[in-house]
N, C-alpha and C positions, 0 to 999 in steps of 0.2 A: 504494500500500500504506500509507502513512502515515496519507492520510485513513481510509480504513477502519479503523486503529488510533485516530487521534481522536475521528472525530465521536463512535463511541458514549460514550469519555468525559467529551466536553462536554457529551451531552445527560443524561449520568448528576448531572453539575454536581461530577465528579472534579475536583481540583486535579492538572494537571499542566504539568509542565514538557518541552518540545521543545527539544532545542540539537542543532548539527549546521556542519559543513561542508556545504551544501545546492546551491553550483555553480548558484545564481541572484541576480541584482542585485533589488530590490525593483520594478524597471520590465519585469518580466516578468510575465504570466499566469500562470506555476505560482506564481509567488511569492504574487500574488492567491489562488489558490485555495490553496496552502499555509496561509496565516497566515486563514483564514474562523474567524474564532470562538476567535481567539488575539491576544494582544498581543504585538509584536515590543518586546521590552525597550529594545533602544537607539532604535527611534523613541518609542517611551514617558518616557522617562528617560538619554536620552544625551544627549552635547555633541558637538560636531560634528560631521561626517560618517560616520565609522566603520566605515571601510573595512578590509577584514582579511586581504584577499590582495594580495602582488605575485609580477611575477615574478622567476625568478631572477636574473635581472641585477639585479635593482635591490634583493636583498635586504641588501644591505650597508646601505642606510638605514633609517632609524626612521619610514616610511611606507610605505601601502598603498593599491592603485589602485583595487580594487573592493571592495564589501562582501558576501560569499556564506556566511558562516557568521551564525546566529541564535542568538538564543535566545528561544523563543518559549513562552508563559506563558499557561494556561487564565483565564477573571476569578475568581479566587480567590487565584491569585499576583499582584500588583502590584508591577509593576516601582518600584523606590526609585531604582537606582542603577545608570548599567551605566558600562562603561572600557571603550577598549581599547590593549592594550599593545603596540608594533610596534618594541620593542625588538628589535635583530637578535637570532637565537639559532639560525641554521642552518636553519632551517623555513620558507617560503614563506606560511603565515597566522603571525596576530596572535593572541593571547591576547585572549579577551571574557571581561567579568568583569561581575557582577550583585549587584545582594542585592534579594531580592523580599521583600515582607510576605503572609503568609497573611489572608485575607478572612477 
């Protein structure tokens, strides 16, 4: 359902913006076809790994094991800037954080 919400965006040459909890690591096939014709911000414009889930048990630290939340940007948003914050705070993902520039 999501590509059918994209593609005709991208062939309309809309600026949009996709973020989500998506429950895939970037070495999966949906992930591939997920991001077709989108730039994932943190592999664009992030610093290390960028991972944004753990689990509970280990939520008491300031890291995370997998990375399955995006934010992913039509070529009209350019990724500038992403973070992400794994500061504890009761929640199991991390805070992703962005500043795109419009084309």
């Amino acid at each position: 359902y999501i590509r059918e919400f994209v593609a005709p965006r991208l062939v309309q040459g809309e600026p949009l913006l996709l973020m989500g909890d998506f429950n895939l690591t970037d070495q999966e096939s949906a992930y591939r076809e997920l991001v077709a014709g989108l730039q994932d911000a943190h592999a664009a414009a992030g610093v290390g790994m960028g991972n944004t889930w753990r689990p509970s048990r280990i939520m008491q630290y300031g890291f995370a094991l997998l990375r399955i939340d995006y934010l992913l940007s039509s070529p009209q948003l350019r990724p500038r800037a992403t973070t992400t914050d794994c500061t504890p705070r009761g929640g199991d993902h991390c805070i992703v954080q962005s500043v795109f520039e419009l084309q």
